[in-house]
N, C-alpha and C positions, 0 to 999 in steps of 0.2 A: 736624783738618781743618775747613776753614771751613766755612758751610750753601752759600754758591754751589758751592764743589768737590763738595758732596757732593751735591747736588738736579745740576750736571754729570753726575757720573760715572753717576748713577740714570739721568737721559736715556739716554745716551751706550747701558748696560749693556739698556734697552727698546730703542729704535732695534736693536739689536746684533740682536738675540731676535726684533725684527718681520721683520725682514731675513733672518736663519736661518728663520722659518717661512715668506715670500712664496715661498723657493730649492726648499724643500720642497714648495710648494705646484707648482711649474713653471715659476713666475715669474723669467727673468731680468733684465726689466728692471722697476724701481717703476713706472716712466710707465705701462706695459702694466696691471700689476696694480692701479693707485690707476683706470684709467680703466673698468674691467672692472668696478669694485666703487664708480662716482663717489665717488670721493673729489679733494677737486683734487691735482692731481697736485704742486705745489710742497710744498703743508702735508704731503705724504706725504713728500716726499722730505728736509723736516725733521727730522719724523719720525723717520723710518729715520736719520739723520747727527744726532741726537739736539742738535739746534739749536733745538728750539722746546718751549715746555712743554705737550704733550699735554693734554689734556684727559680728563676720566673718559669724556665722550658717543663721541670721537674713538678711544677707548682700546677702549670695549665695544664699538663697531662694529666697528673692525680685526678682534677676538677673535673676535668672532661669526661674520667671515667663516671663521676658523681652526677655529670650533666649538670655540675655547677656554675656559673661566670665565677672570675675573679671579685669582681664586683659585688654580689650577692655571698660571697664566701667570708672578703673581709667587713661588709655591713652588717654580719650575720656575729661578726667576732666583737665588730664596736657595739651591739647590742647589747651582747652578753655582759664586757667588760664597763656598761654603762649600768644593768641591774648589780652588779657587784659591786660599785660604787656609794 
C-alpha cells in the first residue's frame, strides 16, 4: 500500500472515531458541536470526512473536549483496526 493510501485511510479511520464520539457526546450535527467548542466549522467538517490533514494542536483540543488523551484515542483506533483484522 502506497504512503498517500495509507496516511488516507489513517484520516479517514480519526474523522470516523471523532464523529462516533461528537454522537456520543449528543451532538447531531458537527456545525452545532465545532461552533459550541469554536472551532470553524468547515476545518471540523474535514476533519470528521477525513479530507484534511489534522493537525497535533487541532487533534489535542478536539480530545480535550472528549476528556480524551491522545494515547487512549489512538489505542482505542489500534483496537478497533485489530478486530477488523
Amino acid at each position: 500500500m502506497k504512503e498517500e493510501e495509507v496516511l488516507s485511510n489513517l484520516l479517514k479511520r480519526i474523522g470516523a472515531k471523532l464523529t462516533e464520539l461528537r454522537k456520543q457526546k449528543g451532538y447531531t450535527s458537527h456545525e452545532d458541536f465545532a461552533f459550541d467548542h469554536d472551532i470553524p466549522r468547515v476545518q471540523y467538517w474535514r476533519i470528521e470526512k477525513g479530507q484534511t490533514n489534522i493537525t497535533m494542536k487541532s487533534l489535542v483540543k478536539i480530545l480535550a473536549i472528549h476528556k480524551i488523551s491522545v494515547e487512549e484515542f489512538f489505542n482505542s483506533l489500534y483496537k478497533e483496526s485489530r478486530k477488523l483484522a
